[in-house]
N, C-alpha and C positions, 0 to 999 in steps of 0.2 A: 528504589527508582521512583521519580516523582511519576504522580499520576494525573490528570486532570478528567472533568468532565466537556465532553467536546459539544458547542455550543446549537451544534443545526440536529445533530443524533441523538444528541444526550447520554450519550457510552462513556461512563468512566475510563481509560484507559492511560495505559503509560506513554510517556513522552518519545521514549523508544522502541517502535514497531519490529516486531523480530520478524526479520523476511527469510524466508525458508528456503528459496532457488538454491540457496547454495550447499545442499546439505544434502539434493539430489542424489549424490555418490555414494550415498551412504545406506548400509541397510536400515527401515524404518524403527528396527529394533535399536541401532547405536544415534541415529539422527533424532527420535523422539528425547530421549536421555538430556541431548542439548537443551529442545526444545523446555520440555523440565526444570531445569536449571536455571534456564532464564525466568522462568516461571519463578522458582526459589527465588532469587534474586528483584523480584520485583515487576517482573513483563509479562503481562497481561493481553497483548495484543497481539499474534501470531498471524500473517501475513502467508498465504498459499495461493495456488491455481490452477485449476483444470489439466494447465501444460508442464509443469512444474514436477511432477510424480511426485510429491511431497505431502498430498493428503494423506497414506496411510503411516508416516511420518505422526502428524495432528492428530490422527485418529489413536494412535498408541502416546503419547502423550496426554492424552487428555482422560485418560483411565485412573482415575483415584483422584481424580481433580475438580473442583467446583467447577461444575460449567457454565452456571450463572457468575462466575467471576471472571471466565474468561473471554475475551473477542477476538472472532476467527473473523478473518478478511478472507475469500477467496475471489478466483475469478472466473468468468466466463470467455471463452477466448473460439470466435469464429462461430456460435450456433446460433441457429433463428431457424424462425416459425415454429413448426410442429416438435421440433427437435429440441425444443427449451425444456419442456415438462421433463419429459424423461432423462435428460440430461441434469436436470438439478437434482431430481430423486436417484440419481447415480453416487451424482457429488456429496449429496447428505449420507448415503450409504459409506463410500469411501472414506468421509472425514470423521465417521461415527458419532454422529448427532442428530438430532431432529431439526436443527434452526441452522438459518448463518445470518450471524448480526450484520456483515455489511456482503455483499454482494458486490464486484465492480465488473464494467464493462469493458474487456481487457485491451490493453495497446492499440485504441483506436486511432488511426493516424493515418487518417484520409475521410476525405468529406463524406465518399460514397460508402464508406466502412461504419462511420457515424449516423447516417442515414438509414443504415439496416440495424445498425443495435438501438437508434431512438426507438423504432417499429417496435422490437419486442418489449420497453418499457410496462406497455397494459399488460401485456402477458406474466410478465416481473410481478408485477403489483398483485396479482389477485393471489399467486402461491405464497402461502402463510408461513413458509420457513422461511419466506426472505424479509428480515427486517428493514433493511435499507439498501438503497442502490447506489453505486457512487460511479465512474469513469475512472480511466489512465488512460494516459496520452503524454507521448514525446513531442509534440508539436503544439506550439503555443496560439496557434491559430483555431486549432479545433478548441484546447481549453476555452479559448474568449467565447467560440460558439455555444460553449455551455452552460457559463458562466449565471446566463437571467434562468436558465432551464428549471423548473421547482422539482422535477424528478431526481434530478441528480445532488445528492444531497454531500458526496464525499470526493474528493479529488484524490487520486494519488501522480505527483508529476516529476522527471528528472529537476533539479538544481541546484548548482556547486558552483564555488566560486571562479572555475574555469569558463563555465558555459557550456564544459561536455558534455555529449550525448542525449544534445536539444538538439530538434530537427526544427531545421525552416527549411524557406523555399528560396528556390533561385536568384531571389534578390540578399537574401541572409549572408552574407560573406565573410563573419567571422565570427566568432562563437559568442563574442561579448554582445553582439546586435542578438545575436537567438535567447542572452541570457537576458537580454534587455525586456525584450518581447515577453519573455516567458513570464518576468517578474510581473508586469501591466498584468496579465490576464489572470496570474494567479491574485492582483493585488483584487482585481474586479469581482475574482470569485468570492475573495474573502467579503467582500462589499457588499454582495447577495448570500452571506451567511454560510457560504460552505464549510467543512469542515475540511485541512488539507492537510497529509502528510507529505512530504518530499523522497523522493528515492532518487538513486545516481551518485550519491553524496560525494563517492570514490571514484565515479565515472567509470566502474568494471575493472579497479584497477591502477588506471591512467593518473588520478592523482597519489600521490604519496605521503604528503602529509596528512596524515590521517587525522591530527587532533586541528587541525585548521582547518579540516574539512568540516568536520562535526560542527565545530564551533560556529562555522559559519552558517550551516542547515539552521542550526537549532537558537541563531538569533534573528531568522529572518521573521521579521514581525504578523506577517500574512502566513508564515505555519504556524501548526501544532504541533510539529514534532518531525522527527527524522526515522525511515524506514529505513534499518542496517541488516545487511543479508551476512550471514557468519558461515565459514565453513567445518570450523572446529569450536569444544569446549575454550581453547587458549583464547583464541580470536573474540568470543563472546566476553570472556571475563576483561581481554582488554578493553574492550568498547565498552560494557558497563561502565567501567573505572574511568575512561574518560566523559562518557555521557553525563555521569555523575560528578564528576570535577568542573565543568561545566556549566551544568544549570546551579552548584550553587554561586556562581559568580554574576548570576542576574538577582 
């Protein structure tokens, strides 16, 4: 799996984010195994979250394995103020490590919900296991607000060539105006040096072509790469094989 160094972090990582929601179902004993695998296979970049119950999934995965070689993405999803500290020395417990290379602000997707997680940024910064902080957001109006922000140094956002599962607003009336939208503001992010992966690629599903789908994440010029959430070993190894038939055609 090709790897790259991502240019605003500096994290080595692979092109293909293994996103972990979907593996939820599974005991952490048979959903780490995956997780491994991809590992074997070249994927260095493991994607969790607070809401997710998939830390102790990463946390048994990551037993016999370089941790300096690997990058955990989690999230934080709904806490502020006082409740930061203790909830991240939660989350380091549960994922079993001392650090988390990226940190992101979970499915912010409203102005006043962006408002409360700017607030805890200071608080973010001063604890030493968080190496970087990045956002997700379905709506492409918050991303643009974030876009000049020097904190936020990672984006992860829906985009597929349907336009599914981008949220606008009232005036948004069809999926191609939200994908329109969404592309400007992730183009602005790239502009101010962010680092971005993409998730939705499948829209949960909704699209079916799956190797159009990839292909089209993975040549949009303003990413880095595509976040694939897998529910089984099968699923993995097809996505591999296509992820990899793919990049080498650039």
């Amino acid at each position: 799996m090709k790897k790259i160094i991502l240019k605003k972090t500096k994290l080595k990582v692979s092109k293909f984010c293994l996103g972990t929601n979907r593996i939820n179902h599974l005991l952490p004993e048979y959903g780490s195994r995956i997780i491994k695998k991809a590992y074997k296979k070249g994927i260095n970049f493991w994607d969790t979250s607070d809401d997710y119950n998939t830390h102790s999934h990463v946390a048994l995965a990551l037993r016999g394995l370089p941790r300096e070689k690997i990058i955990i993405m989690t999230k934080i999803t709904n806490v502020f103020g006082k409740k930061v500290k203790p909830h991240i020395k939660k989350m380091l417990k549960e994922l079993g490590t001392n650090y988390i290379d990226i940190l992101l602000l979970h499915a912010v997707d409203s102005e006043k919900e962006l408002k409360k997680y700017l607030e805890i940024i200071p608080i973010l910064k001063k604890i030493k296991a968080i190496r970087h902080i990045g956002l997700s957001s379905h709506k492409p109006n918050i991303i643009n607000k974030i876009a000049e922000n020097k904190d936020i140094e990672f984006i992860l956002a829906p985009f597929n060539y349907r336009g599914f599962r981008i949220r606008g607003d009232y005036r948004d009336k069809t999926y191609l105006i939200r994908r329109k939208k969404m592309k400007e503001s992730l183009i602005k992010c790239k502009k101010n040096k962010k680092d971005i992966f993409l998730i939705k690629i499948f829209a949960n599903g909704l699209i079916k072509k799956i190797e159009k789908a990839i292909r089209y994440g993975l040549k949009q010029e303003f990413s880095d790469g595509v976040n694939l959430g897998v529910s089984s070993a099968k699923e993995l190894e097809e996505d591999i094989k296509l992820v990899n038939k793919i990049l080498k055609e650039k």
